[in-house]
LOGUKE-845123 format. One line per field, with one value per atom (N, C-alpha, C): residue number from 1; residue in three letters; atom name; z, x, y. Coordinates in Angstrom, 2 decimals. Layout:
N
n: [NUM	...] .
res: [ALA	...] .
atom: [CA	...] .
zz: [Z	...] .
xx: [X	...] .
yy: [Y	...] .
//
This chain:
108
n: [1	1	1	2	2	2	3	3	3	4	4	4	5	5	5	6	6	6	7	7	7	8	8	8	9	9	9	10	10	10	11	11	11	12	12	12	13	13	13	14	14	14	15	15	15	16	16	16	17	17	17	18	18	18	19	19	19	20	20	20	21	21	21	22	22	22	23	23	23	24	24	24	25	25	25	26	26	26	27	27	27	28	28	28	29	29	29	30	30	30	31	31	31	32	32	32	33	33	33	34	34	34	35	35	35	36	36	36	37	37	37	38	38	38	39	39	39	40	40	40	41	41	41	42	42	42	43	43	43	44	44	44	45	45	45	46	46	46	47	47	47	48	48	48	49	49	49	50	50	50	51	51	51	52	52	52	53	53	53	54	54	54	55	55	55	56	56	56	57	57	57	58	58	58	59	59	59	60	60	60	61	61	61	62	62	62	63	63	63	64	64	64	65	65	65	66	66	66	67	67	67	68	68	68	69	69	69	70	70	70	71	71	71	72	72	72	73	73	73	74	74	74	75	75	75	76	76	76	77	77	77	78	78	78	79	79	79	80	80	80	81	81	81	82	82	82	83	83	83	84	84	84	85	85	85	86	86	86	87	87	87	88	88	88	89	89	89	90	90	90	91	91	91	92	92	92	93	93	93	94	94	94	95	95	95	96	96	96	97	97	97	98	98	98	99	99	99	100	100	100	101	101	101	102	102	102	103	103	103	104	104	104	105	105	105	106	106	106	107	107	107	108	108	108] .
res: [UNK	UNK	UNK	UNK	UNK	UNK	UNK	UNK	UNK	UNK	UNK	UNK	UNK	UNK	UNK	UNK	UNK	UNK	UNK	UNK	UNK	UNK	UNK	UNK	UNK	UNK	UNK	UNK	UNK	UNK	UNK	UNK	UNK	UNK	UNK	UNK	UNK	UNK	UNK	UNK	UNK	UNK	UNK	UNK	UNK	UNK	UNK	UNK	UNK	UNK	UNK	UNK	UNK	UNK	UNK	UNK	UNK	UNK	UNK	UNK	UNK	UNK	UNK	UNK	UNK	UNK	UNK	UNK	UNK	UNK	UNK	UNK	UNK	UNK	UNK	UNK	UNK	UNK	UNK	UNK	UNK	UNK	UNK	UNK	UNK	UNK	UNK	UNK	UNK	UNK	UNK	UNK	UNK	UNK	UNK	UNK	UNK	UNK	UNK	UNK	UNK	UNK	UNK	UNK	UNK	UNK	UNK	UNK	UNK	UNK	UNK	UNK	UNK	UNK	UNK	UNK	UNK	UNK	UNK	UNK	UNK	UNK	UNK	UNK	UNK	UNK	UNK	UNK	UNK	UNK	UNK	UNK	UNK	UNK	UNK	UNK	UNK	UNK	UNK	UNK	UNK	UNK	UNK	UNK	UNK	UNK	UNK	UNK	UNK	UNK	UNK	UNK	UNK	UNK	UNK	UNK	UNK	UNK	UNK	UNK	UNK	UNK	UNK	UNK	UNK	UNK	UNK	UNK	UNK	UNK	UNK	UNK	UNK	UNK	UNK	UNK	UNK	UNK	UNK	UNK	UNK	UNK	UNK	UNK	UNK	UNK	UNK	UNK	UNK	UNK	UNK	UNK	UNK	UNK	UNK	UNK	UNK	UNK	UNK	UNK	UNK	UNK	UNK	UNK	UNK	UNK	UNK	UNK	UNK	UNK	UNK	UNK	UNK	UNK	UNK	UNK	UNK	UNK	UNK	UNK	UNK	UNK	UNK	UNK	UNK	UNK	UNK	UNK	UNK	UNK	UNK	UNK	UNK	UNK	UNK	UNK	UNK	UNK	UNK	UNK	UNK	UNK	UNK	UNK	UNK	UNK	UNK	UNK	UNK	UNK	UNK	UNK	UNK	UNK	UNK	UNK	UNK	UNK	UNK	UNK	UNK	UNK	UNK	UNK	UNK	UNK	UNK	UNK	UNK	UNK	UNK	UNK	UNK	UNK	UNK	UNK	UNK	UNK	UNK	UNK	UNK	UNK	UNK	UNK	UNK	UNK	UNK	UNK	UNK	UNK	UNK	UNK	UNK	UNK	UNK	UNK	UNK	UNK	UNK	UNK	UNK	UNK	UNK	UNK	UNK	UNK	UNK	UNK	UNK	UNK	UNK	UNK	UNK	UNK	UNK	UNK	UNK	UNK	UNK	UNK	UNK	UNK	UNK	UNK] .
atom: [N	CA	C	N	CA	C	N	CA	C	N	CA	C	N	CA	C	N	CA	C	N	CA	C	N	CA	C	N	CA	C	N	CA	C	N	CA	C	N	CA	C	N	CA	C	N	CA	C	N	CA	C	N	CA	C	N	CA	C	N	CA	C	N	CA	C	N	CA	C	N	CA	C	N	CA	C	N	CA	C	N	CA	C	N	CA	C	N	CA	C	N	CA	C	N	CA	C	N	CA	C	N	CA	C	N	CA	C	N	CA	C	N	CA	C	N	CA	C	N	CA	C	N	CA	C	N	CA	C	N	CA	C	N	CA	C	N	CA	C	N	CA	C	N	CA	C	N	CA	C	N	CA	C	N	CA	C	N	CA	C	N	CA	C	N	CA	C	N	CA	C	N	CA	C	N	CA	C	N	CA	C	N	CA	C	N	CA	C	N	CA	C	N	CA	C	N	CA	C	N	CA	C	N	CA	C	N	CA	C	N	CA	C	N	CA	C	N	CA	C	N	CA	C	N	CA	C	N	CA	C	N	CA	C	N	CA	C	N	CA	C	N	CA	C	N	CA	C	N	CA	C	N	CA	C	N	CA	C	N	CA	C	N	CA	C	N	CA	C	N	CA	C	N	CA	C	N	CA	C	N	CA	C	N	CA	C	N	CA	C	N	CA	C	N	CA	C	N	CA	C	N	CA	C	N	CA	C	N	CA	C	N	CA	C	N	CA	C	N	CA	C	N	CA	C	N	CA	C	N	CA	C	N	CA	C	N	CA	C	N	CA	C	N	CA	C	N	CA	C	N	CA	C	N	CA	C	N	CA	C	N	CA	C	N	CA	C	N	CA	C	N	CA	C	N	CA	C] .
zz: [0.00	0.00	0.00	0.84	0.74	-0.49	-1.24	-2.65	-3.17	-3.10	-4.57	-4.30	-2.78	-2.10	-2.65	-2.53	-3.07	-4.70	-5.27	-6.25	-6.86	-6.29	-6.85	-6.59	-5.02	-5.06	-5.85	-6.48	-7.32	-8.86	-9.07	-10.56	-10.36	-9.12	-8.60	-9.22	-8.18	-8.50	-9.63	-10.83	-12.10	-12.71	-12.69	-12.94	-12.99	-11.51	-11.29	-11.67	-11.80	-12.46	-13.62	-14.92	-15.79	-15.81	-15.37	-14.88	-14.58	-14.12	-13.67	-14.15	-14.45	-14.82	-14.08	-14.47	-13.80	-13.45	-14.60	-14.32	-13.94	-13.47	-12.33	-10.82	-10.59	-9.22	-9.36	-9.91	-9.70	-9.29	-9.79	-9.20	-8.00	-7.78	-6.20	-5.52	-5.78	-4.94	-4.48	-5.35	-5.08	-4.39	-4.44	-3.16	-2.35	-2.03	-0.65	0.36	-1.45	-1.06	-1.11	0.25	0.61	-0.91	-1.39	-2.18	-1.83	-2.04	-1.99	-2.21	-1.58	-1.50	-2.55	-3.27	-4.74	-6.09	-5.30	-6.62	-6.45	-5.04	-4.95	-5.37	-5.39	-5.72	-7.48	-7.87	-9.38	-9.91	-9.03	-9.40	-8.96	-8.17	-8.32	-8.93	-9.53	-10.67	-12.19	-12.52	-13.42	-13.36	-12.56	-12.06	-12.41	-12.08	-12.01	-13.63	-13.85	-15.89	-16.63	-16.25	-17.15	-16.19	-15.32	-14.84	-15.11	-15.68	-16.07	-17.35	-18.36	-19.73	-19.96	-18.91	-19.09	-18.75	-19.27	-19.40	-17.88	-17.35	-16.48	-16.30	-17.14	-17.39	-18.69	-18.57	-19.15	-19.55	-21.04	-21.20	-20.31	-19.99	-19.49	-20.25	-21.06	-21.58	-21.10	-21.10	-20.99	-21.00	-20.40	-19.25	-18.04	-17.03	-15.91	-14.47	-13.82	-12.61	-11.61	-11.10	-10.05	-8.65	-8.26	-6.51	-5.26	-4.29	-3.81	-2.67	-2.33	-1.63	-0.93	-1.03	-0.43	0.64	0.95	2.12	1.43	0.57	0.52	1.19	0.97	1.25	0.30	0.51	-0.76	-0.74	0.33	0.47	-0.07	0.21	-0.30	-1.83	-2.04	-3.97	-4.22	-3.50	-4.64	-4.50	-3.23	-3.46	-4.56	-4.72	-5.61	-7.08	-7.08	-8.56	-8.56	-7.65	-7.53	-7.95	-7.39	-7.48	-8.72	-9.38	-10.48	-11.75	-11.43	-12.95	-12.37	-13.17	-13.42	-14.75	-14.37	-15.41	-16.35	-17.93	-18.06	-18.62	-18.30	-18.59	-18.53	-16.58	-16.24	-16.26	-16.51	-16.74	-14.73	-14.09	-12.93	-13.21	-12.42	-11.79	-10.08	-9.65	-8.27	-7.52	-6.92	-6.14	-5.20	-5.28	-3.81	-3.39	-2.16	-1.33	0.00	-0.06	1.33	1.45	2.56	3.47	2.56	1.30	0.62	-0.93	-1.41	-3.19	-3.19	-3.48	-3.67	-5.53	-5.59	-7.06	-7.16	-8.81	-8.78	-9.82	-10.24	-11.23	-11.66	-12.61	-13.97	-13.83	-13.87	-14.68	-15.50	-16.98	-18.14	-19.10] .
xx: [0.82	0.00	0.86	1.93	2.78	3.61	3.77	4.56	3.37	2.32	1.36	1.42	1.14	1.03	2.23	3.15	4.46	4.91	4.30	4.16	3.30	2.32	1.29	1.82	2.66	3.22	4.42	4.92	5.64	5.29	4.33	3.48	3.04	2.59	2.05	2.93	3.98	5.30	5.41	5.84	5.79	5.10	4.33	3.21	2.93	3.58	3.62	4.83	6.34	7.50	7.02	6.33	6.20	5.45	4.62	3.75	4.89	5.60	6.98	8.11	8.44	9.19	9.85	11.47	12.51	11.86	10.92	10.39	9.08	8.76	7.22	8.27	9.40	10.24	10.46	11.00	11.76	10.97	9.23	8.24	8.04	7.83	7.37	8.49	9.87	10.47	10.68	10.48	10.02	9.18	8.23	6.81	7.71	8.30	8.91	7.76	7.54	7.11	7.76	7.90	8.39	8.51	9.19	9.26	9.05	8.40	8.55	9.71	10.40	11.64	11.68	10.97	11.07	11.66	10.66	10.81	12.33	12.78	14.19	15.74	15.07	15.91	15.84	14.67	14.63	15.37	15.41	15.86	17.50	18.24	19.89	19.87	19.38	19.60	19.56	18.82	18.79	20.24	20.61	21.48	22.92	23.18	24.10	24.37	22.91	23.55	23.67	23.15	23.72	25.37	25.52	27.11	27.99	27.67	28.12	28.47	28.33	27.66	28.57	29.04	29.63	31.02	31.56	32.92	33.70	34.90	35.25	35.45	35.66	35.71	34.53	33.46	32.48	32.80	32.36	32.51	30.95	31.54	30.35	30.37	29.15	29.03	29.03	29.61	29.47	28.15	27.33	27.96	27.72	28.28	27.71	27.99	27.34	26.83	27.55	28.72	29.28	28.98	28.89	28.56	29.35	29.80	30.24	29.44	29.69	29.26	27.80	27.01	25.54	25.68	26.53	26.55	25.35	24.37	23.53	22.13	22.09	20.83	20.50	18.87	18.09	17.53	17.14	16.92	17.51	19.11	20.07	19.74	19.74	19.73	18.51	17.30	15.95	16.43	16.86	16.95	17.87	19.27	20.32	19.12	18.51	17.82	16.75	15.94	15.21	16.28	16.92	17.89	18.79	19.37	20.11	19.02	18.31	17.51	17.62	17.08	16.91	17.61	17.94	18.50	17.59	17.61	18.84	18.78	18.03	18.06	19.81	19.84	20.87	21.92	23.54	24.34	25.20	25.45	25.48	26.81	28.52	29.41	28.88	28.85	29.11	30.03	30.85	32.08	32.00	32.37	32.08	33.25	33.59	34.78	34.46	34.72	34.68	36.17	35.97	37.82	38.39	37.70	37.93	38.12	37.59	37.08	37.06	37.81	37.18	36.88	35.72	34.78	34.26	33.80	32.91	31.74	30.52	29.97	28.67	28.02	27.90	26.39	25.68	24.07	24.19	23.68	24.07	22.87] .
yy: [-1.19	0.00	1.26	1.26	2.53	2.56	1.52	1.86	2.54	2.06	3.20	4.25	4.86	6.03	7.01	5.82	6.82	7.00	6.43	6.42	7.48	7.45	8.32	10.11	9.64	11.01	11.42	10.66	10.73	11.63	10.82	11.16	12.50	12.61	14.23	14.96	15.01	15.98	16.18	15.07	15.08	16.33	15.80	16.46	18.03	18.61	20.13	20.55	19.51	19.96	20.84	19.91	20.23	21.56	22.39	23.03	24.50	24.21	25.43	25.78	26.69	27.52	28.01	28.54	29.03	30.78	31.30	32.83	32.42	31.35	31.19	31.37	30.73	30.24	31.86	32.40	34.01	34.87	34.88	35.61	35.24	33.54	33.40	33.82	33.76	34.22	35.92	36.38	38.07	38.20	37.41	37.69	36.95	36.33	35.63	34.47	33.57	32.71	31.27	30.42	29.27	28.27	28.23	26.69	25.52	24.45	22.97	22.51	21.63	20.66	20.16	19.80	19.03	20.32	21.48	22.48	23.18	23.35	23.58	22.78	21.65	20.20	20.84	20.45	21.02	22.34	23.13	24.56	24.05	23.20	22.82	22.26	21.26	20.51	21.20	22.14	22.94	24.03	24.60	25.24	24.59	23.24	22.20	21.73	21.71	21.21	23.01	23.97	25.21	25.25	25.38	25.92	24.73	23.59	22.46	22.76	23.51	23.57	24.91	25.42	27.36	27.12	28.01	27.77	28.78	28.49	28.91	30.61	31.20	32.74	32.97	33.76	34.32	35.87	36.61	37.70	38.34	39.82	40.40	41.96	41.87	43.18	44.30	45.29	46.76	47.56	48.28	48.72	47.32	47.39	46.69	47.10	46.16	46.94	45.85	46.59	45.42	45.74	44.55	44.28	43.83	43.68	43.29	41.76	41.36	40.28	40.62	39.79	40.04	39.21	38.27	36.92	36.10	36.00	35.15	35.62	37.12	37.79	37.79	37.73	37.13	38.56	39.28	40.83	41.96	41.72	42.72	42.56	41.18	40.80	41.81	41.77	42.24	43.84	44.23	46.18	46.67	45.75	46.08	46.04	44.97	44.77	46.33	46.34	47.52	48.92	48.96	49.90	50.43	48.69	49.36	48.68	47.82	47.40	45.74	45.34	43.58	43.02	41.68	41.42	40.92	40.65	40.97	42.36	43.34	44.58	45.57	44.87	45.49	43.94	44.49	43.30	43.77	42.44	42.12	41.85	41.92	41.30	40.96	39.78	39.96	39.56	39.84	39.39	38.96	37.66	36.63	36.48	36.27	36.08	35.15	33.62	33.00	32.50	32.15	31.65	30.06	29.72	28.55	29.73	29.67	29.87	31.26	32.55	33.51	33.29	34.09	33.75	34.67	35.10	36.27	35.34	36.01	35.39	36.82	36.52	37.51	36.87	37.59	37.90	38.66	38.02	38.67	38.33] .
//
């Protein structure tokens, strides 16, 4: 009985994957609404085959708008966008720096 159950929740999921979009996830996340575990799993896995797919140094067009480290504020991110434009209107450097990897990376 619990394989169908899980099964069926399986097919569910399916089901609403197909249904979503990377600019459906970007709106709910502007309203600062909670994701499902499945739809976040989906959104690294999507994430994982494009930065898989990109080469280690990217050109970034002129003009652009560089940043310095947000720590992983999801807050700081929406005012900077409010502030200088959205992408890909506006072109993004952001400069990350932790005590392993310092990295920068590009919305373009």
């Amino acid at each position: 009985m619990r394989i169908f159950r899980r099964e069926k929740i399986r097919r569910e999921r399916e089901k609403q994957r197909k249904r979503i979009s990377p600019d459906t996830w970007i709106e709910r996340a502007k309203e600062r609404e909670l994701l499902p575990e499945y739809e976040i799993e989906e959104l690294c896995q999507m994430a994982i085959e494009i930065l898989m797919m990109e080469g280690n140094i990217q050109p970034v067009a002129a003009p652009v708008t560089i940043c310095g480290n947000i720590h992983g504020h999801f807050n700081n991110l929406l005012e900077i966008f409010k502030i200088a434009g959205e992408p890909p209107e506006t072109n993004f450097l952001f400069l990350v720096l932790n005590s392993f990897f310092p990295f920068s990376f590009s919305l373009t």
